[in-house]
Steps between C-alpha positions, in 0.01 A plus 500: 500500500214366608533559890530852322174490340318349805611824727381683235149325482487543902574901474247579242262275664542717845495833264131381376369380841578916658385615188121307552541586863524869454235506224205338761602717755430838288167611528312476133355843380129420465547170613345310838753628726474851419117469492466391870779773590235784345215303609656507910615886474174648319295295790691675755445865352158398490440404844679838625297754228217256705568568831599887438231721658271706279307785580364622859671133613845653369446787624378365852803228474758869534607567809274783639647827491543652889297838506609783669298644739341837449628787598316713705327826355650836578353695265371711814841572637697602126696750554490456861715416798325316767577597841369473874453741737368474866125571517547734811863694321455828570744653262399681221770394258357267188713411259447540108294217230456239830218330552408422913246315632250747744295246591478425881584147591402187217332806283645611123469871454783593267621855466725623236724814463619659212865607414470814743368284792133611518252244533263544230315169466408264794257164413377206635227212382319531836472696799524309790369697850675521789429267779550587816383170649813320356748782419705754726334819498490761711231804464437374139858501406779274446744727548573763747562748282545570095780567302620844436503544181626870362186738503308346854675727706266780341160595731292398244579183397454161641776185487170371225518126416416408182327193654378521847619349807127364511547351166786344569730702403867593657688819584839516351584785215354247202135562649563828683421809306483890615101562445285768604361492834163568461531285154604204750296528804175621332528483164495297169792308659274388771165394320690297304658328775152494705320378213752186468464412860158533465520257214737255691759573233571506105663377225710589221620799666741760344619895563658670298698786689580866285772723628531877341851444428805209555657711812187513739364202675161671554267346299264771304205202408397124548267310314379186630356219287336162709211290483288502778141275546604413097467870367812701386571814691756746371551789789755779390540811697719808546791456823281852610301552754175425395336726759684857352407348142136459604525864639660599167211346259246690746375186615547604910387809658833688610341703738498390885176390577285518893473121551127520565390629136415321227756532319777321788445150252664674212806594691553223783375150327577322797215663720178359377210756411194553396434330162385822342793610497613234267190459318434783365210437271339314834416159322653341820757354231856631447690527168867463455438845339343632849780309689781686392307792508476496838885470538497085476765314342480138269392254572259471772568174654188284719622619798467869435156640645449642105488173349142360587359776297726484214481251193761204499437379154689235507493377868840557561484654806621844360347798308694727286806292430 
């Protein structure tokens, strides 16, 4: 009975001992233990709410954001197909809402044609001249010949570039239009182009090309806008001969004339005369009024035999433009 007892002692003795064990090793709610556990974790939240960057560091601590390049603009070409053409193609074929660059060589002229393949606008920022020191041309020309566009078979009309082979510019269809002859030789056309040479070029150069209907690719009027010596001109003119309009407004004297009378300045400008037969008040100065009088068309440029006694306001080198 009492070996009994003692095995009894022995077990409950072992029962109390886990019992204590178990209670020491559990962590006491608000006690020391549970204190330092806090204590450790809230020091570590701290320390990374610390080291978290705020403001332009955060935002500089991102990784950057790769930007993509920018496109180029082609707000000039909308609605346009970009093509090339050989600067000396002598068909006469263009093709509808393409843009083509008529500039000779490193030059950007850019010509555009509308849906029925008329070229109605050409532009370019500046007008380079030709050089014949360092380019290949030939009689003034790049080309041998210009492209036959519909309408230059006719007598009276010229294979007319919108921009000159002086000023650079090529002969394929997108700068080739059917112009009058007279218009092109001796004409608007060419004071224009003589008064750019003259000026060793321009800038911000545009035409704008009208056609009396969507079938013909005769042109029926230009208008040229381009800055030359910093003024704006604006030259717009009739695809007519100029001469037959002159004759028309009464501004020429139809009649043949004997070469010797005083009259033969009104009806052959290129032979010089008298200047009373200009000047007609006899000031010894001539009017644009009295110019075109006397059968002269505008402007007159510093190397006509006119301009010395005519008034270039602004020093241009031209009168009447």
């Amino acid at each position: 009975m009492k070996k009994k007892m003692n095995y009894l002692i022995l077990i409950l003795t072992i029962i109390l001992m886990v019992g204590c064990t178990n209670v020491e090793d559990t962590p006491i709610p608000n006690g020391g233990n549970a204190t330092q556990e806090v204590t450790k974790v809230d020091k570590e939240a701290e320390e990374a709410v610390a080291a978290e960057p705020k403001g332009e560091e955060k935002v500089a601590a991102e990784p950057a954001m790769e930007e993509t390049p920018t496109q180029p603009n082609n707000d000039l070409f909308s609605g346009y197909k970009r093509i090339e053409v050989d600067a000396c193609d002598l068909s006469g074929h263009r093709e509808p809402k393409v843009v083509v660059d008529v500039g000779y060589g490193e030059r950007e002229y850019w010509a555009f044609t509308n849906e029925h393949g008329q070229v109605v606008r050409v532009i370019a920022d500046e007008l380079i001249l030709q050089d014949d020191n360092k380019e290949p041309v030939s009689s003034g020309r790049y080309c041998a010949d210009e492209a036959k566009v519909p309408g230059v078979e006719s007598a009276v009309l010229d294979e007319g570039h919108v921009i000159a082979d002086s000023l650079g510019g090529v002969s394929n269809a997108y700068n080739i239009t059917p112009q009058d002859s007279t218009l092109n030789r001796h004409g608007d056309q060419a004071y224009m182009e003589d008064a750019i040479r003259k000026a060793s070029g321009a800038t911000n150069f545009e035409a704008i090309i009208t056609y009396p209907n969507t079938e013909s690719q005769i042109p029926s009027s230009y208008q040229y806008t381009y800055t030359l010596k910093g003024n704006v001109i604006v030259d717009k003119f009739d695809n007519v001969n100029p001469d037959e309009v002159n004759a028309s407004l009464g501004l020429t004297d139809s009649k043949p004339s004997d070469s010797n009378s005083s009259n033969t300045k009104a009806t052959n400008p290129d032979t010089k005369d008298d200047l009373s037969s200009v000047d007609t008040n006899g000031n010894g100065k001539v009017t644009i009024k009295e110019a075109k009088a006397a059968g002269y068309s505008m402007p007159i440029t510093s190397d006509h035999w006119l301009y010395p006694y005519m008034h270039d306001a602004d020093m241009d080198g031209m009168v009447g433009e």
